[in-house]
VEXKEDO-812268 format. One record per residue (C-alpha): z, x, y; chain; residue in one letter. Coordinates in steps of 0.05 Angstrom, whole numbers, plus 5000, padded with zeros to 4 digits. Layout:
w / u / v / ch / aa
Z / X / Y / A / a
...
END
This chain:
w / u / v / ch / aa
6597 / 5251 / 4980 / A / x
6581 / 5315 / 4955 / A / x
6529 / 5361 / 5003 / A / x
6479 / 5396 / 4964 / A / x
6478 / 5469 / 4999 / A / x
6414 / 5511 / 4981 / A / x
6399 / 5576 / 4994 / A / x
6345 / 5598 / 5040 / A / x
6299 / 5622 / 4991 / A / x
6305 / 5552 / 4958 / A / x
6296 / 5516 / 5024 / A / x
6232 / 5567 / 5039 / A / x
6206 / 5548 / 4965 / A / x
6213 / 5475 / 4983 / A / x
6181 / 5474 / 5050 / A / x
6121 / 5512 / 5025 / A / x
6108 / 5459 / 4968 / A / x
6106 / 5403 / 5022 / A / x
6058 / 5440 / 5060 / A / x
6017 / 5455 / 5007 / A / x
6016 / 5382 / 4984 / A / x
5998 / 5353 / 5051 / A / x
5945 / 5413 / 5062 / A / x
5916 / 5385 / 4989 / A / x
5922 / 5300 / 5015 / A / x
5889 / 5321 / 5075 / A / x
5829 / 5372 / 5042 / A / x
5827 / 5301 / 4984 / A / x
5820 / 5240 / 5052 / A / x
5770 / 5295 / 5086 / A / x
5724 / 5296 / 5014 / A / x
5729 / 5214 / 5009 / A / x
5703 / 5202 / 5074 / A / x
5646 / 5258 / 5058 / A / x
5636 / 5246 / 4987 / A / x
5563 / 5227 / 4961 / A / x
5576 / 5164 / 4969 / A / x
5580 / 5160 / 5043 / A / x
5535 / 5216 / 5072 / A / x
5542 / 5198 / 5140 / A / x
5573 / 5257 / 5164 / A / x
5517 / 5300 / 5143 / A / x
5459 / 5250 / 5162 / A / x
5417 / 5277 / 5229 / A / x
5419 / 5233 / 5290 / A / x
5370 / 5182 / 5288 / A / x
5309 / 5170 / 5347 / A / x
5331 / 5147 / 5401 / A / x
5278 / 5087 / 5389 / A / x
5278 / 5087 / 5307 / A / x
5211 / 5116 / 5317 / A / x
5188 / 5059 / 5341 / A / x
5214 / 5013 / 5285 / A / x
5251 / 4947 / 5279 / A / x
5305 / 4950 / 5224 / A / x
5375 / 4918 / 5209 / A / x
5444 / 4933 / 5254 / A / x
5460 / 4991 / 5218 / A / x
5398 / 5027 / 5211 / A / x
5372 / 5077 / 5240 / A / x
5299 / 5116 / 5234 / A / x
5284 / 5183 / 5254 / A / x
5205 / 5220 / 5254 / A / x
5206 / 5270 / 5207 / A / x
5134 / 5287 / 5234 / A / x
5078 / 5257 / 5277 / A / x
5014 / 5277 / 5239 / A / x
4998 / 5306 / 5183 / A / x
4931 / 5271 / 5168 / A / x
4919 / 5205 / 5127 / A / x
4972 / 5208 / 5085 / A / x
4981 / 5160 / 5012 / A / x
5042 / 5168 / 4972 / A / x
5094 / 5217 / 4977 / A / x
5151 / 5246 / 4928 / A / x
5219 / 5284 / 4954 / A / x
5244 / 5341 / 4919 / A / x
5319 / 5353 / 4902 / A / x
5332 / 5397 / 4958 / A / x
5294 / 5361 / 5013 / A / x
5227 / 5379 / 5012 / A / x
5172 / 5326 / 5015 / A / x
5103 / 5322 / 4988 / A / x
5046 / 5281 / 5009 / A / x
4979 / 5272 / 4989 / A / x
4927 / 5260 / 5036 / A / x
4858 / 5209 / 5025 / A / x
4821 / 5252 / 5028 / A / x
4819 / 5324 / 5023 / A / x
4807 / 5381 / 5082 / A / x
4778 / 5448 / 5079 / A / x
4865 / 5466 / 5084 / A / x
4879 / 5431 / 5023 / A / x
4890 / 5346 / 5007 / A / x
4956 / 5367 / 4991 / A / x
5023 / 5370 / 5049 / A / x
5094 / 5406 / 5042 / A / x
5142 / 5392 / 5091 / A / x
5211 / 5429 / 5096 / A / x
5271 / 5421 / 5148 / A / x
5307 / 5484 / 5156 / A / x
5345 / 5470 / 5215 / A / x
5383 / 5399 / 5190 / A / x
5352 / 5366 / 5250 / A / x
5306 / 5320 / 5195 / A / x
5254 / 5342 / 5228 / A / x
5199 / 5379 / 5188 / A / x
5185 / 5454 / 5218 / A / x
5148 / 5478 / 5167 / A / x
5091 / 5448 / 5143 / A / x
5048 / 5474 / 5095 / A / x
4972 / 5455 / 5060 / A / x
4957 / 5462 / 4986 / A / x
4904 / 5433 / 4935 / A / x
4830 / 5448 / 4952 / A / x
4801 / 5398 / 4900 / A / x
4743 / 5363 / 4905 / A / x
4744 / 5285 / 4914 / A / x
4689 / 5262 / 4941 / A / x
4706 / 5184 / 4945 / A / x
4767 / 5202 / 4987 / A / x
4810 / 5163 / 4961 / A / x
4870 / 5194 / 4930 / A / x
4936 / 5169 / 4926 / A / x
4991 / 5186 / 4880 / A / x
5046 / 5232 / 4889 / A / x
5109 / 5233 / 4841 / A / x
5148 / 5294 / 4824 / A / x
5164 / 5300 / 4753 / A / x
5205 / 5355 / 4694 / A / x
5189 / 5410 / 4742 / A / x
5120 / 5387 / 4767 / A / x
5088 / 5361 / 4825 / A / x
5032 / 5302 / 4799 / A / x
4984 / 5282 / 4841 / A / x
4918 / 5245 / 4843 / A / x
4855 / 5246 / 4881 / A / x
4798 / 5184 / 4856 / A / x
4782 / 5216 / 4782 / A / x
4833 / 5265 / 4772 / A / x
4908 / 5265 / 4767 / A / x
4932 / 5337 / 4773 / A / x
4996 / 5370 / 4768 / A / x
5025 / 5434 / 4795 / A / x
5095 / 5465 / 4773 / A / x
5144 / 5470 / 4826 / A / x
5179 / 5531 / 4830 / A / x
5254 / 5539 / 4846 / A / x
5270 / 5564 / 4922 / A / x
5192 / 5557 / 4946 / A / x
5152 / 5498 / 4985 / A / x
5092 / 5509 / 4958 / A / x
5085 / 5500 / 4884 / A / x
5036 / 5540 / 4845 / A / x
4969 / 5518 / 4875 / A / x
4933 / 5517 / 4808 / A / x
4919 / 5446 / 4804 / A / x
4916 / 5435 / 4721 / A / x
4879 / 5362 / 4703 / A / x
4931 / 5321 / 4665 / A / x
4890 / 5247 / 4670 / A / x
4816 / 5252 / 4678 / A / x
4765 / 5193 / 4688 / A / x
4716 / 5212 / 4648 / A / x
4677 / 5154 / 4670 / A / x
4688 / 5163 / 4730 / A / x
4657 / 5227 / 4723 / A / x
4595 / 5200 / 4687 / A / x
4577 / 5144 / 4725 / A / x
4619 / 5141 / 4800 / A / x
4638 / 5066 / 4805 / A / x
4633 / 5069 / 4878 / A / x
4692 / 5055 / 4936 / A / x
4724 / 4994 / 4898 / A / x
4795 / 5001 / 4866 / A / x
4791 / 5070 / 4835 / A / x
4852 / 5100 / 4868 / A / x
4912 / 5126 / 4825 / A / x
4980 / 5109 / 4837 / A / x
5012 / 5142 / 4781 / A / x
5095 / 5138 / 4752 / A / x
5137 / 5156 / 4699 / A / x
5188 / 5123 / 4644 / A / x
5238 / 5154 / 4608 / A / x
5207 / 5170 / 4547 / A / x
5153 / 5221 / 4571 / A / x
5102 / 5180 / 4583 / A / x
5055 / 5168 / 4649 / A / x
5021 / 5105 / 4671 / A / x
4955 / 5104 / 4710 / A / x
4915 / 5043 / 4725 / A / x
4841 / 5036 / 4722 / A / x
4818 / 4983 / 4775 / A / x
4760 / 4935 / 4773 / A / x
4699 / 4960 / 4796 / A / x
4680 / 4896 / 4835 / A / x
4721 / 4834 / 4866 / A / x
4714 / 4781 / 4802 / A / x
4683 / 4802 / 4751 / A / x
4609 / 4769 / 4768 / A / x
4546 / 4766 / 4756 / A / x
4523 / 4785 / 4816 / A / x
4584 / 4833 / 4846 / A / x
4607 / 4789 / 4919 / A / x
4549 / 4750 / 4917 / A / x
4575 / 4673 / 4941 / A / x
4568 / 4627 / 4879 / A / x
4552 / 4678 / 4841 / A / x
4587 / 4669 / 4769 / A / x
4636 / 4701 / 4731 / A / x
4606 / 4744 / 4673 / A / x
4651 / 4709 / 4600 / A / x
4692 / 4743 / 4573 / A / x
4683 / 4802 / 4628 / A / x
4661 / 4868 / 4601 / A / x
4692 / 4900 / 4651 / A / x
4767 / 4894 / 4624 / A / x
4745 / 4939 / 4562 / A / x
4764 / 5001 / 4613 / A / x
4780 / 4965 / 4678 / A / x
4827 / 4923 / 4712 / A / x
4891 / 4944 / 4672 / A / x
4942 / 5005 / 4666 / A / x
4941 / 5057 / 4611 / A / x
5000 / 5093 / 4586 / A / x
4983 / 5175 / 4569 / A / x
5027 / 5245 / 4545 / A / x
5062 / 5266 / 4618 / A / x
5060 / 5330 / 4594 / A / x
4990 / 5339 / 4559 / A / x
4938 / 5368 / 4595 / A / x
4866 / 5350 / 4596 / A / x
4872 / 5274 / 4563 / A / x
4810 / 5223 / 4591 / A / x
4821 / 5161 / 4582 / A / x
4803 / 5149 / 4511 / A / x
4872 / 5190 / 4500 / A / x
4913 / 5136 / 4530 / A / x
4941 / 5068 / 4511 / A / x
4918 / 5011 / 4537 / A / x
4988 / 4985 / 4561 / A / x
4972 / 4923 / 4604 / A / x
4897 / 4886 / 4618 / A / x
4885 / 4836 / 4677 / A / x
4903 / 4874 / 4731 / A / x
4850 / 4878 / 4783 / A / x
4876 / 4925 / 4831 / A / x
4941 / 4961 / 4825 / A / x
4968 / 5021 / 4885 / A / x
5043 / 4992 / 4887 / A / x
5068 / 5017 / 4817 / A / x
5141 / 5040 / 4794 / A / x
5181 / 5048 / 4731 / A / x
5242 / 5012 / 4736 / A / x
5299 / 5057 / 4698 / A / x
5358 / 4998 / 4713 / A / x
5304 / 4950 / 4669 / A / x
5265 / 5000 / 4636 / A / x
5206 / 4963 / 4648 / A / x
5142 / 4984 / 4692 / A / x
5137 / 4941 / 4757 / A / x
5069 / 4935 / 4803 / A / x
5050 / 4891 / 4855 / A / x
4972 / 4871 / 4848 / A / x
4913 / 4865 / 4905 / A / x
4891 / 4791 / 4895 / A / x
4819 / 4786 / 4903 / A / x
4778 / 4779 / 4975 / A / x
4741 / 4722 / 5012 / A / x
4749 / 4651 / 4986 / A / x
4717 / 4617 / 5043 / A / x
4662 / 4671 / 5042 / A / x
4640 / 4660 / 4970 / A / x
4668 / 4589 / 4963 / A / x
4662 / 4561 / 5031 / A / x
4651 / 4490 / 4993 / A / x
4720 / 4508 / 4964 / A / x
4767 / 4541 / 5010 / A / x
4778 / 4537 / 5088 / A / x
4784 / 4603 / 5126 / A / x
4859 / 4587 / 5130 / A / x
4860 / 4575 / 5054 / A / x
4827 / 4638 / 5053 / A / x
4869 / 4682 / 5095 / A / x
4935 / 4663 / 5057 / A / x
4897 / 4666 / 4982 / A / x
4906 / 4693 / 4927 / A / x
4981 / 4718 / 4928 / A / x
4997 / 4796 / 4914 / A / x
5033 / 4785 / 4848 / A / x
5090 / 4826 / 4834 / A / x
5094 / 4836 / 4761 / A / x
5140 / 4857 / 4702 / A / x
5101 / 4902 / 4656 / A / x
5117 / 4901 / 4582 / A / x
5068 / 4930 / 4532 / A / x
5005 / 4872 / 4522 / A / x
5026 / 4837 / 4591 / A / x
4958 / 4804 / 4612 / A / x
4960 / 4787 / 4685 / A / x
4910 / 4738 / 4686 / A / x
4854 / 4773 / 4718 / A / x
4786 / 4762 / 4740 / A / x
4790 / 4684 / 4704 / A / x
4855 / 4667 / 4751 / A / x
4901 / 4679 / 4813 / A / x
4961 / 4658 / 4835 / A / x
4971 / 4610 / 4890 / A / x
5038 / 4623 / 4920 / A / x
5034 / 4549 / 4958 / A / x
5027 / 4517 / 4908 / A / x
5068 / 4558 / 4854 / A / x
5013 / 4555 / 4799 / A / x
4971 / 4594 / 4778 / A / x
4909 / 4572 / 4771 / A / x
4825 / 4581 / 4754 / A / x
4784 / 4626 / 4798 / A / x
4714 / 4587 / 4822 / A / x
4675 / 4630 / 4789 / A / x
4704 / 4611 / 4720 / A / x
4688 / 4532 / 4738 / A / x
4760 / 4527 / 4788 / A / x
4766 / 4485 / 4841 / A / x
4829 / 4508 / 4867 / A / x
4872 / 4462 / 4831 / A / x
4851 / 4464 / 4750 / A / x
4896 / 4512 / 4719 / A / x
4865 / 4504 / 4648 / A / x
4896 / 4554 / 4600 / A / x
4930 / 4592 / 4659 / A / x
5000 / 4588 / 4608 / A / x
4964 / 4645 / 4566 / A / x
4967 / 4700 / 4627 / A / x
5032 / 4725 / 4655 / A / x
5070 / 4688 / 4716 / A / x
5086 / 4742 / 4770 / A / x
5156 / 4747 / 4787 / A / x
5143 / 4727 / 4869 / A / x
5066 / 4713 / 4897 / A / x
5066 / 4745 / 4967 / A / x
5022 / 4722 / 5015 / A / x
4953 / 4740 / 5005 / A / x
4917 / 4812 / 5037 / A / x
4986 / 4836 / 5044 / A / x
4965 / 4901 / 5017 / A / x
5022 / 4925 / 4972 / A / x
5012 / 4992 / 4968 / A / x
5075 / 5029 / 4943 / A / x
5136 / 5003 / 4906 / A / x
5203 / 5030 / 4893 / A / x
5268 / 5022 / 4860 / A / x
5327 / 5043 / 4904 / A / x
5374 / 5082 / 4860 / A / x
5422 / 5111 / 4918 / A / x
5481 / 5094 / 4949 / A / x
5473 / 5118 / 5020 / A / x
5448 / 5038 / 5031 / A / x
5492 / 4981 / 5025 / A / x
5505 / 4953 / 4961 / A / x
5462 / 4897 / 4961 / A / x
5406 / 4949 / 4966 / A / x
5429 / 4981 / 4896 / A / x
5366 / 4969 / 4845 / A / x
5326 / 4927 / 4882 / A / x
5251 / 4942 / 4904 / A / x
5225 / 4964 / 4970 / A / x
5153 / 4945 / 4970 / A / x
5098 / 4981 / 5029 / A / x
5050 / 4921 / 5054 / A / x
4990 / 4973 / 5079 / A / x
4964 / 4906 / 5118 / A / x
4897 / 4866 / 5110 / A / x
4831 / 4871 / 5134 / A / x
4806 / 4806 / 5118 / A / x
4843 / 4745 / 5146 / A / x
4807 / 4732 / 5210 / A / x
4798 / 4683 / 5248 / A / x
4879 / 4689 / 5241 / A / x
4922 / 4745 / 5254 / A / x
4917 / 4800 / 5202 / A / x
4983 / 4805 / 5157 / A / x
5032 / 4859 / 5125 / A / x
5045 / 4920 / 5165 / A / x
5115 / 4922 / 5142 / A / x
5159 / 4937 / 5087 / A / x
5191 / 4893 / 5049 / A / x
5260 / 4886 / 5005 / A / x
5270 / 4846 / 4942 / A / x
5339 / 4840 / 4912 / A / x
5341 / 4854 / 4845 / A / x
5384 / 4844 / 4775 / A / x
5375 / 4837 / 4711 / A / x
5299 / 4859 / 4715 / A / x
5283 / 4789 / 4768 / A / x
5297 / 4780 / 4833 / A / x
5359 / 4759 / 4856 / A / x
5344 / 4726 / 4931 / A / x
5285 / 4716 / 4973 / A / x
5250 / 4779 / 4993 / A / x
5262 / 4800 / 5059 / A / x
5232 / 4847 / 5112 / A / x
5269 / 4912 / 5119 / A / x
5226 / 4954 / 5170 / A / x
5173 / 4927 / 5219 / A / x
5144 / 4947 / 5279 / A / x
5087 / 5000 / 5256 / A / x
5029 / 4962 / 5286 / A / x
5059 / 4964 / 5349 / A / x
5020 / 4902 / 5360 / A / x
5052 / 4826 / 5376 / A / x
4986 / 4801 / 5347 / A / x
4938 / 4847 / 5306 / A / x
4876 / 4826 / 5304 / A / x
4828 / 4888 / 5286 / A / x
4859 / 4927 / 5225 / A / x
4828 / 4993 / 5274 / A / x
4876 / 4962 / 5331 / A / x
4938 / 4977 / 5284 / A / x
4982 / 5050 / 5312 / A / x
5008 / 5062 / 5237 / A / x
4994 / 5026 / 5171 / A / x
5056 / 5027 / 5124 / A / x
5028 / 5066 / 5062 / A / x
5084 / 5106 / 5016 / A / x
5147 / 5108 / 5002 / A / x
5206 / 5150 / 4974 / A / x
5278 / 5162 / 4966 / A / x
5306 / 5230 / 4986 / A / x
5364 / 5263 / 4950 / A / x
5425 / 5232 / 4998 / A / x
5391 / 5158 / 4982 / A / x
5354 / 5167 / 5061 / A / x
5278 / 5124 / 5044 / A / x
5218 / 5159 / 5073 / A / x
5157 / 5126 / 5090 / A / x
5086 / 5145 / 5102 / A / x
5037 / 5109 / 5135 / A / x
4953 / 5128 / 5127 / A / x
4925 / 5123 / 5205 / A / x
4954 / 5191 / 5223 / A / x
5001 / 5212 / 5176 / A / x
5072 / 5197 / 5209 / A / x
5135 / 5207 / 5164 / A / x
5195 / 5162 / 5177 / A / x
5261 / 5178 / 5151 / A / x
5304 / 5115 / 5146 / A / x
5384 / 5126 / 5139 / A / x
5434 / 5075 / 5143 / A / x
5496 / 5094 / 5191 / A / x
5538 / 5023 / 5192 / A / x
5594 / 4995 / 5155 / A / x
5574 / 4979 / 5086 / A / x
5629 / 4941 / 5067 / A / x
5616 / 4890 / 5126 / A / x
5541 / 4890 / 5119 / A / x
5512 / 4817 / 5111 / A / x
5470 / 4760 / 5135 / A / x
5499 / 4785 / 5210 / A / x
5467 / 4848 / 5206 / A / x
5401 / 4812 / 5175 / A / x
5392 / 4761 / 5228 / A / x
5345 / 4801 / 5264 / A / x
5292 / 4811 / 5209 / A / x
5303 / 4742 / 5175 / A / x
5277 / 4719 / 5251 / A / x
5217 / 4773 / 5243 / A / x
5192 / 4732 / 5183 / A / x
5193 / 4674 / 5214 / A / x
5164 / 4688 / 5280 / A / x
5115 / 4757 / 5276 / A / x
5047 / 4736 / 5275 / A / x
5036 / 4788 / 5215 / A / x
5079 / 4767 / 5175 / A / x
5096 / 4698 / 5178 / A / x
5041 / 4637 / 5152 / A / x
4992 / 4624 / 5212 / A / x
4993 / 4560 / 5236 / A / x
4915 / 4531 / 5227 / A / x
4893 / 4507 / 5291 / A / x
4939 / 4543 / 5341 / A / x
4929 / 4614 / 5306 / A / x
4857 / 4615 / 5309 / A / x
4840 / 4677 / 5345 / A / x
4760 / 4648 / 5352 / A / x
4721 / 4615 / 5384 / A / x
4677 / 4565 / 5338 / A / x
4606 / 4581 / 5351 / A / x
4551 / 4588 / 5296 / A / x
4551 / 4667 / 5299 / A / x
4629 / 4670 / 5310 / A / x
4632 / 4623 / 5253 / A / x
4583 / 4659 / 5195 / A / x
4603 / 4734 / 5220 / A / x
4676 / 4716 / 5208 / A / x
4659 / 4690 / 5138 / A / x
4605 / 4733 / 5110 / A / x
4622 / 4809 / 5160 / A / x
4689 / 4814 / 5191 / A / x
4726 / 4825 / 5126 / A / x
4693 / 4892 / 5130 / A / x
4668 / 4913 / 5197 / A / x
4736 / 4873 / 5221 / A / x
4726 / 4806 / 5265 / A / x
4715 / 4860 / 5340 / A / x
4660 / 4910 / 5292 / A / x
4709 / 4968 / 5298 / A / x
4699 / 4974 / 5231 / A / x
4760 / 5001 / 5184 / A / x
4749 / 5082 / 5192 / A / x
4747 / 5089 / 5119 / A / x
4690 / 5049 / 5077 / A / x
4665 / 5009 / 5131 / A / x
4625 / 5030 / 5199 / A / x
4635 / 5000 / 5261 / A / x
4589 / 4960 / 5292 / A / x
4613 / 4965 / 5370 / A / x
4567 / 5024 / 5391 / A / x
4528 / 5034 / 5328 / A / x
4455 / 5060 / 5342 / A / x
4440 / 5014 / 5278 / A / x
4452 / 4953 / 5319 / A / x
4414 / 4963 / 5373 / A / x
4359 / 4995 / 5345 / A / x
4294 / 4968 / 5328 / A / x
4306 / 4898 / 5312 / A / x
4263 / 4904 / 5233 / A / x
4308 / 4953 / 5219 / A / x
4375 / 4910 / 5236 / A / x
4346 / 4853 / 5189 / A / x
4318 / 4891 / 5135 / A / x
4399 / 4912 / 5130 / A / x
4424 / 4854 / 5125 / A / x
4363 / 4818 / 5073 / A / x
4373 / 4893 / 5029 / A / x
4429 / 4915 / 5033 / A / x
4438 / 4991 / 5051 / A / x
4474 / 5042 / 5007 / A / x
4499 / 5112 / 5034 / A / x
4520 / 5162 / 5062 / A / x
4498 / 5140 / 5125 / A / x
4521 / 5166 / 5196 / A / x
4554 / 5131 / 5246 / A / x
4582 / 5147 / 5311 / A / x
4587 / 5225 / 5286 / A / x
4623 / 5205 / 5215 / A / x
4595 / 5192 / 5150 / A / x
4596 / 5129 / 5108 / A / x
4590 / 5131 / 5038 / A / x
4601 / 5064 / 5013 / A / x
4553 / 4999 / 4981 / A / x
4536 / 4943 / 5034 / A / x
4509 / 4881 / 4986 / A / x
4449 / 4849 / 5006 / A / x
4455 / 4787 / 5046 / A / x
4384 / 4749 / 5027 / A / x
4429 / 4697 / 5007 / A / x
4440 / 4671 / 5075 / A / x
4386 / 4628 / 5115 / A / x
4338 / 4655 / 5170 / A / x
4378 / 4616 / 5229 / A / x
4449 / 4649 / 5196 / A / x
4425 / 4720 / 5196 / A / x
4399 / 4695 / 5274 / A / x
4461 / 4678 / 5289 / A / x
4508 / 4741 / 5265 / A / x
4465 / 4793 / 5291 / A / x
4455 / 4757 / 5361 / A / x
4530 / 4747 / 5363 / A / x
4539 / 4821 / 5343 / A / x
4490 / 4842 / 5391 / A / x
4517 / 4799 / 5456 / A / x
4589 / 4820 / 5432 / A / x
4585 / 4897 / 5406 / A / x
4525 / 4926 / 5446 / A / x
4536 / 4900 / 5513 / A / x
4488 / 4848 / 5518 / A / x
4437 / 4868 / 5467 / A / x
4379 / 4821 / 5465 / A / x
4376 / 4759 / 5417 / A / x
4347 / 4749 / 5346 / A / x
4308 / 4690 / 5328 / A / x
4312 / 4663 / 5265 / A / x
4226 / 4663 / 5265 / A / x
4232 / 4739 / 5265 / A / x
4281 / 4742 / 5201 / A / x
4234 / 4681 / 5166 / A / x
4180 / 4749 / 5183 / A / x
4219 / 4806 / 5156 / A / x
4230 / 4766 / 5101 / A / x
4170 / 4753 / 5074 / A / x
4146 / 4826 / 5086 / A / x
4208 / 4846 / 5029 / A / x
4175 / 4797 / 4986 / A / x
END
């Protein structure tokens, strides 16, 4: 055997190579296990508590701030920073930049921009798009360019969208907020919501028709496709893109389908206008929240139907001669691709495009269920947000819930009662989802620390019990979820007032006053009827804040009913406020005549 002898400046050559290549497989398994595909090396430490959420093994949730004020949608830059726009808009600006400079997630500066005026106080979107921040307060959607290595973009707001009738003629508190999003082809799509529930006669009136064919879907109730980079356009400039939409918030492009996506309000209080029609149950499950596929000339259907996710149909509305079973000509309108249960409140919607989440997570939809106002006497629903698994454009499983826990309430039944109200949502650069919610502006950050690979119906066991079990989000059960006791006020205040001063009178603490402690409910007792018989339209003060929305009149209902709510208002939400007899009503009554 012959010995190969090499010199030591050979064998020094040699033993340098190895070195080298075991220095380069180590630096290569060091960048696999912190490549952008698995980012938890660099993720911050979650809260001890999730910030008070319930998510899946594997999760965890960390508060990237407390309060910022009521806060809609939000949008996260490239390098981290997030944006949020407020409802309404401060003397600081409707407009919030956050930054993290310490890698904690935690925001430590925080910044205001956007001095605007909206004076409905209801804006809502928030997108960042070709070097732009867009965002929208009721009859504007602005834009301001974002400029490289600052937080705060330039603060000129420039008008891209503008409701010009808006402008003209304010359509009031109903549906007018702006979600707005982007396709690939440099367009954006804002929808124009119905200016009442259902198109009638007679806006909320019970019985009241449905106005054929409704004149409102000639600029209402749809979405409209405009120039993303144009300024000034109103909305004479844009394309109709999609009709029968009453009330869109939750509203994404999907780039895997290249189709737009939205999840629709369904209309309010069956067993309020239909009582004939619908039970209160009926009515606190009904109509669905449709989540739609948008193509170009998709007609959803509405004000002439809804969709009835029990019975997987859609079908007539009353007020367009339904009965809550004829679904004549309902194969015209468009099917949505899952009816949630109804008052949900889907507010935002989005596409997950990351990989930080497991794989199953990859395209599908994260929808933001704000929560409902309107489903007493049962447990109000939502509250959370939700997960569909997606492909092809459909979904691909049974939607789930992904994060719960914000009410931080077993059983909610005042909307005012809820601690946070899931509102926006966004994915950061490293695939993290952020989520606003509107009661006092608290930002979660959501990052996902397990083993992918073995993530599965283990991991989801928790959650797939939530939906089953949480009083807001699984279907109430009709007789043993009845929060109420059945007495004649109980009874006609939960069908014709709690869907907007809430079944306890606290009220909402946006469009609605509350009734507990009101100086209007225990005042002179003319004054509390002539309210009800006429209506009353602001701005109004209660309780040291201002109300600005429409209350309809109520003439419709009979002397003993109008008794009966405001003596079972007074005895509940003034401490034992004296009685009204229905002889005093018949009185006031004939003095309006």
């Amino acid at each position: 055997m012959k010995v190969l002898r090499l010199s030591p400046r050979t064998r020094e050559k040699l033993i340098f190579r190895g070195l080298a290549v075991a220095h380069l497989g180590l630096l290569i398994l060091l960048w696999s296990r912190c490549s952008p595909g698995d980012t938890k090396a660099s993720l911050p430490k979650g809260d001890p508590d999730n910030g008070k959420l319930a998510l899946a093994d594997g999760f965890e949730a960390l508060v990237v701030v407390d309060s910022v004020g009521r806060a809609r949608h939000l949008a996260v830059n490239d390098n981290g920073d997030i944006y949020v726009k407020l409802r309404n808009v401060p003397p600081q600006g409707g407009t919030v930049a956050l930054r993290d400079t310490t890698g904690d997630g935690k925001a430590d500066i925080v910044k205001y921009f956007g001095t605007y005026k909206d004076p409905s106080a209801y804006g809502t979107g928030m997108r960042i798009y070709n070097g732009y921040i867009y965002y929208a307060s009721t009859g504007v959607v602005y834009r301001s360019k974002l400029i490289p290595g600052q937080l705060l973009p330039d603060t000129m707001a420039e008008p891209m969208v503008i409701d010009d009738a808006y402008r003209a003629n304010p359509r009031g508190t109903e549906h007018i907020t702006k979600p707005i999003t982007f396709d690939d082809k440099g367009h954006i799509y804002v929808p124009f919501g119905a200016p009442g529930d259902v198109c009638q006669e007679e806006n909320r009136r019970p019985g009241a028709p449905g106005m054929f064919p409704c004149p409102q879907l000639d600029i209402h109730g749809g979405v409209w496709q405009f120039d993303a980079n144009k300024p000034g356009q109103i909305q004479g400039d844009g394309k109709k893109y999609a009709t029968g939409m009453r009330s869109l918030v939750a509203m994404a492009w999907n780039f895997e389908d290249g189709n737009l996506f939205a999840v629709q309000h369904g209309r309010d209080d069956f067993a309020r206008t239909w009582p004939g029609l619908y039970s209160p149950w009926q009515s606190a499950l009904l109509p669905s929240e449709e989540f739609f596929r948008i193509t170009e000339g998709t007609n959803g259907g509405w004000p002439y139907y809804y969709f009835d996710n029990m019975q997987d149909k859609k079908v007539l509305n009353p007020e367009y001669g339904g009965d809550g079973k004829k679904a004549d000509g309902a194969d015209t309108v468009a099917l949505p691709l899952i009816g949630f249960p109804g008052h949900f409140s889907p507010n935002d919607l989005l596409f997950y495009r990351g990989d930080q989440f497991p794989a199953r997570y990859k395209n599908g939809a994260f929808i933001a269920f704000h929560g409902s106002t309107i489903r007493a006497p049962y447990p109000q629903g939502g509250y959370f947000v939700a997960f569909v698994p997606m492909s092809g454009g459909k979904p691909s499983g049974p939607w789930e819930v992904f994060a719960d826990g914000f009410a931080q309430l077993d059983t909610i039944v005042n909307t005012s009662d809820a601690k946070a109200r899931p509102m926006g949502l966004s994915e950061g650069p490293d695939g993290s989802l952020y989520v606003t919610e509107s009661v006092k502006g608290k930002i979660w950050r959501i990052m996902f620390k397990g083993d992918k690979a073995a993530f599965g119906e283990q991991q989801l066991a928790g959650m797939a019990t939530r939906k089953q079990t949480a009083t807001n989000i699984k279907q109430p059960d009709e007789k043993k979820d009845n929060l109420f006791k059945d007495t004649p006020g109980s009874i006609a205040y939960t069908q014709y007032c709690a869907s907007c001063h809430l079944p306890g009178g606290q009220g909402d603490g946006n469009r609605y006053p509350p009734l507990f402690g009101s100086k209007w409910v225990s005042g002179p007792n003319k004054t509390l009827i002539e309210v009800v018989l006429k209506g009353l339209t602001g701005p109004i003060e209660v309780r040291g804040k201002t109300y600005d929305g429409v209350m309809p009149a109520h003439a419709f209902l009979s002397d003993a009913q109008v008794a009966d709510i405001l003596s079972y208002v007074r005895a509940r939400m003034t401490h034992g406020g004296s009685a009204i007899k229905a002889e005093e009503v018949q009185a006031v009554r004939a003095g309006l005549k």
